[in-house]
C-alpha positions in Angstrom: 0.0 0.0 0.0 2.8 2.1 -0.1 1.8 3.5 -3.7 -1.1 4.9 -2.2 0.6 6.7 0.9 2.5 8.3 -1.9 -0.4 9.5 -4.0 -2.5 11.1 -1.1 -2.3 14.4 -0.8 -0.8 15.9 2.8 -3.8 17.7 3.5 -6.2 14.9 3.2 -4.1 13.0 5.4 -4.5 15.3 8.4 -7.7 15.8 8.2 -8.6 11.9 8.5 -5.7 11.5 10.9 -6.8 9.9 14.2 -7.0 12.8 17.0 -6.0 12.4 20.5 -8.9 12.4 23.2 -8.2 12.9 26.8 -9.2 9.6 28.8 -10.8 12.0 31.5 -13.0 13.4 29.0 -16.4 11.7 29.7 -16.9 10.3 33.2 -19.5 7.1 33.8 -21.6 7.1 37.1 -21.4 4.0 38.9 -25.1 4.1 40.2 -26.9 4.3 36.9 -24.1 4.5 33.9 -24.8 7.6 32.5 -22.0 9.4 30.7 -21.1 12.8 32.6 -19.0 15.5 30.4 -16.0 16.4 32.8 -16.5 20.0 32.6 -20.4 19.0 33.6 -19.6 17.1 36.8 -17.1 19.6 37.7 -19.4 22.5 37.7 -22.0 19.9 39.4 -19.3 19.0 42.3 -19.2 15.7 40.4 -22.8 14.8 41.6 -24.8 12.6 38.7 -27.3 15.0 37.3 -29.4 12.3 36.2 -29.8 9.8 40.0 -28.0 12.5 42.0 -25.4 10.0 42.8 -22.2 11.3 44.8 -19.1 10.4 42.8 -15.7 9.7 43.9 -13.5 12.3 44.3 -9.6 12.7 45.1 -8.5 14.5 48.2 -7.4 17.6 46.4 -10.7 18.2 44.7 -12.2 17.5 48.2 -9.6 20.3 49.5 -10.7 22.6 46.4 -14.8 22.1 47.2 -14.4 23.2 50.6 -11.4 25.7 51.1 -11.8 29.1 50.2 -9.5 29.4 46.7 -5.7 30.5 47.4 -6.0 29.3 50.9 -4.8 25.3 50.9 -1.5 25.1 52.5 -1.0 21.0 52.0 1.4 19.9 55.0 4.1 16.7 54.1 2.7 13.8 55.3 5.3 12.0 58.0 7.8 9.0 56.9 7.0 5.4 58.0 8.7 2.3 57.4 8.0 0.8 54.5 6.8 -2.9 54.6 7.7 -4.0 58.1 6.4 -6.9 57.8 7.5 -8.2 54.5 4.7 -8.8 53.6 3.6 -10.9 50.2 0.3 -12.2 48.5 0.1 -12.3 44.8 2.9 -10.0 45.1 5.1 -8.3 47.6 3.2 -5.4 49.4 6.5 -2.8 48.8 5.7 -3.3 44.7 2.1 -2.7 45.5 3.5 0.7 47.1 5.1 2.0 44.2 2.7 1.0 42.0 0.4 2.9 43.9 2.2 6.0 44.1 3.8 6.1 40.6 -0.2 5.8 39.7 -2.0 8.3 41.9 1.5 10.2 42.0 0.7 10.1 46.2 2.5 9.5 49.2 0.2 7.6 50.9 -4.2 7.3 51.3 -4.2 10.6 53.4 -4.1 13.9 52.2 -3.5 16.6 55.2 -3.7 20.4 55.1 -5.3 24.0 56.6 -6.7 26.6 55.1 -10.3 28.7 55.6 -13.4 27.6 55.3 -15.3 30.7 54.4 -12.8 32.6 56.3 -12.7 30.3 59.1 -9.0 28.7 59.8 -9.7 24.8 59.7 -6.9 21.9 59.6 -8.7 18.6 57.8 -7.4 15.3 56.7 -8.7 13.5 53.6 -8.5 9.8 52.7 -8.1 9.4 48.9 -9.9 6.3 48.2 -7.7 6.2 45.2 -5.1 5.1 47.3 -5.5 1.7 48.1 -9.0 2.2 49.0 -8.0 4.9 51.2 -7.2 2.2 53.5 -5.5 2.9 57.1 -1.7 1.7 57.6 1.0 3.3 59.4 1.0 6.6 57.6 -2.4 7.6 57.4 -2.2 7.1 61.3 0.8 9.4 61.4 -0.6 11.9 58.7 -3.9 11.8 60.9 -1.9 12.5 64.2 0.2 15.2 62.9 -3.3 17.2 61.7 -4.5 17.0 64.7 -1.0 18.7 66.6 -1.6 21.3 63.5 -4.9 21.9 64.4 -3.9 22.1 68.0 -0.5 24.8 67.6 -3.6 27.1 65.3 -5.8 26.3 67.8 -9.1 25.8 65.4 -11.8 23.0 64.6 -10.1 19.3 62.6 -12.1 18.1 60.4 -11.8 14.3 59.0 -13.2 13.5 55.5 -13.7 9.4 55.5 -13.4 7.4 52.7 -12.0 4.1 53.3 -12.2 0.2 53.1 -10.6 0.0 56.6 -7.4 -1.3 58.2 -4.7 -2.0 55.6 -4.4 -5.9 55.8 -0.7 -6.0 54.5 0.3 -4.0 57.4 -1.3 -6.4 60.0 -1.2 -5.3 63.9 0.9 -1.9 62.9 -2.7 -1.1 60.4 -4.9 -1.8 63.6 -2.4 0.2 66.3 -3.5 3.2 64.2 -7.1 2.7 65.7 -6.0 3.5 69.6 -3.3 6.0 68.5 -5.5 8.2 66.5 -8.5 7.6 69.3 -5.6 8.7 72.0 -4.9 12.2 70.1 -8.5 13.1 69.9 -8.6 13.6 73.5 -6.2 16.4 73.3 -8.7 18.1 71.0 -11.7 17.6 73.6 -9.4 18.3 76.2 -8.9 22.5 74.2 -12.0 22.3 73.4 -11.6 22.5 69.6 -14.3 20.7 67.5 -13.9 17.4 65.6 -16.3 17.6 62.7 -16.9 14.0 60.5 -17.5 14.0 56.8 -18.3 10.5 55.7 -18.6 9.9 52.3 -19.1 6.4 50.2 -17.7 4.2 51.0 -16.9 4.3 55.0 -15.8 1.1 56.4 -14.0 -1.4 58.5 -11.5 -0.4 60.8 -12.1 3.3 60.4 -15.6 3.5 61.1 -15.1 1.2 64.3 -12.5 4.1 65.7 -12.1 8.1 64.6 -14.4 8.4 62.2 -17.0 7.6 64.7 -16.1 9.5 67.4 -16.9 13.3 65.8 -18.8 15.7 67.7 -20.6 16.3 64.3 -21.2 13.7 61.9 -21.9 15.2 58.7 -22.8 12.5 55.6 -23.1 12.8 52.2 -26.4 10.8 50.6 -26.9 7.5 49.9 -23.0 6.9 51.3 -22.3 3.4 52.7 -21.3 3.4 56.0 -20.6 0.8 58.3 -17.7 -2.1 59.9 -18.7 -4.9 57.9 -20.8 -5.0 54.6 -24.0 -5.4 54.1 -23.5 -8.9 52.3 -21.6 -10.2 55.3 -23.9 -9.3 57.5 -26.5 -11.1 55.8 -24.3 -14.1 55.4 -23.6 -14.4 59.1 -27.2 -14.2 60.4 -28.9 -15.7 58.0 -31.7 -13.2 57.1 -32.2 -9.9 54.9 -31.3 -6.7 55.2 -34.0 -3.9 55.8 -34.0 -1.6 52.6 -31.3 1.0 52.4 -29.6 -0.4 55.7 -25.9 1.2 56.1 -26.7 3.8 54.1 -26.5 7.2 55.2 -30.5 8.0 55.0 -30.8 4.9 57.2 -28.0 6.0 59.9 -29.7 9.3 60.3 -33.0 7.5 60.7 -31.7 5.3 63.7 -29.5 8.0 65.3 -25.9 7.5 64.3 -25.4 10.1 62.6 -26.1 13.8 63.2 -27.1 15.2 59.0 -27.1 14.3 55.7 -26.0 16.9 53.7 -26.1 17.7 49.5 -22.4 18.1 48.4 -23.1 21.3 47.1 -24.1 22.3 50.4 -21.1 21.2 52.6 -18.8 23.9 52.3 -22.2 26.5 53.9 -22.9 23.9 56.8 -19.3 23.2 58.1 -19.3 27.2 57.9 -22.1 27.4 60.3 -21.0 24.6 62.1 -17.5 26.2 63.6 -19.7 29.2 63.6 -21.5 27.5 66.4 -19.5 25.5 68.0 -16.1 27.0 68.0 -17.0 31.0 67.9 -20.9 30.6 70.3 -19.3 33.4 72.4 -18.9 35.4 69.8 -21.6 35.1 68.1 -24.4 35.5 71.3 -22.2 38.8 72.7 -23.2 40.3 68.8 
């Protein structure tokens, strides 16, 4: 065919040649499949406009819905051993670790920083769920603890955004320790008197529900957001009978008390606003 190649004109050539399209182009919900235009579900807080379903996100775009613009500083999340336990299944957890990171281009499944939330100083901690399914190992426990001393030294509210599988299994007992550590440090918060506010978005389970992400003095969802320790199918497995409708999600939570709101994404930046507004700055507030 290379008689042909020869005989085409340059111009036709470009104008059938094959253009490049950006793999983020189109997103797909994963409730009902429709196709979102990225520029669409940016604008929508990547909320489905067709089943209202809350997306995904990464930390940073979790950062960028709630901070006020130009006031993120991100802080270095700590060092930690890397695979203490040598640990291998299919393959050996330290090539899961850089695969992970030379894919999400991140240091680990928390992402920590402060900044202002509608003018308010906040320090919060994300989990990335892109991360290993924003599972808790040694350095999210760290990256956790080391928010927490920030948000004590500024003396203003921590906030924790949950999204997580739970413990990281190829870290055994050192995942778990992170439980009690992390539960430890939150006294110090109670003990200034500095709010701990809980976002939990979908999913929120395992090891981190059973410990911080519990133990808010708001607890703030987003809808239709799993939450719970053990899934819904092994629950049903282990007793033997079905699951009311909608049970773990966050409608149902708020229902049977274990949770305080839900809240539309689009709304959360407003209500944790009024939420330090009440519980951090009430003297304020009444003495105006």
């Amino acid at each position: 065919m290379s008689w042909l190649k020869n005989i085409v004109p340059p111009g036709l050539k470009n104008i059938f040649k094959k253009r490049d399209i950006p793999d983020n182009l189109w997103l797909k919900c994963t409730s009902c499949d429709s196709m979102i235009f990225h520029k669409d579900a940016e604008e929508s807080f990547f909320v489905c406009p067709e089943c209202d379903f809350h997306l995904k996100v990464s930390a940073e775009i979790r950062f960028e819905q709630l901070f006020d613009k130009g006031s993120i500083k991100y802080i270095d999340c700590p060092d930690v051993p890397k695979d203490p336990l040598k640990f291998k299944d299919q393959k050996r957890y330290i090539d899961r670790l850089k695969e992970t990171r030379s894919k999400t281009k991140k240091k680990d499944s928390i992402i920590i920083g402060s900044g202002l939330i509608n003018m308010k100083p906040v320090v919060m901690a994300v989990h990335d769920f892109s991360f290993m399914g924003g599972s808790l190992g040694m350095a999210a426990g760290e990256s956790i603890i080391l928010a927490i001393e920030e948000a004590l030294s500024l003396k203003c509210p921590f906030i924790l955004c949950a999204s997580s599988g739970g413990a990281r299994m190829q870290e055994g007992i050192l995942s778990l320790m992170q439980m009690p550590r992390t539960t430890a440090m939150l006294q110090s918060l109670r003990e200034e008197k500095l709010p701990y506010i809980v976002l939990l978005t979908n999913p929120t389970t395992g090891g981190v529900t059973a410990s911080y992400a519990m133990l808010g003095d708001i607890h703030i969802a987003e809808p239709k957001a799993l939450i719970g320790f053990a899934g819904p199918r092994v629950i049903e497995n282990t007793i033997n009978e079905n699951l009311p409708e909608g049970f773990q999600k966050s409608e149902y939570l708020l229902d049977h008390g274990m949770i305080d709101m839900v809240v539309h994404r689009k709304d959360l930046k407003d209500m944790l606003s009024n939420i330090i507004s009440i519980l951090f700055n009430k003297e304020e507030k009444f003495q105006s």
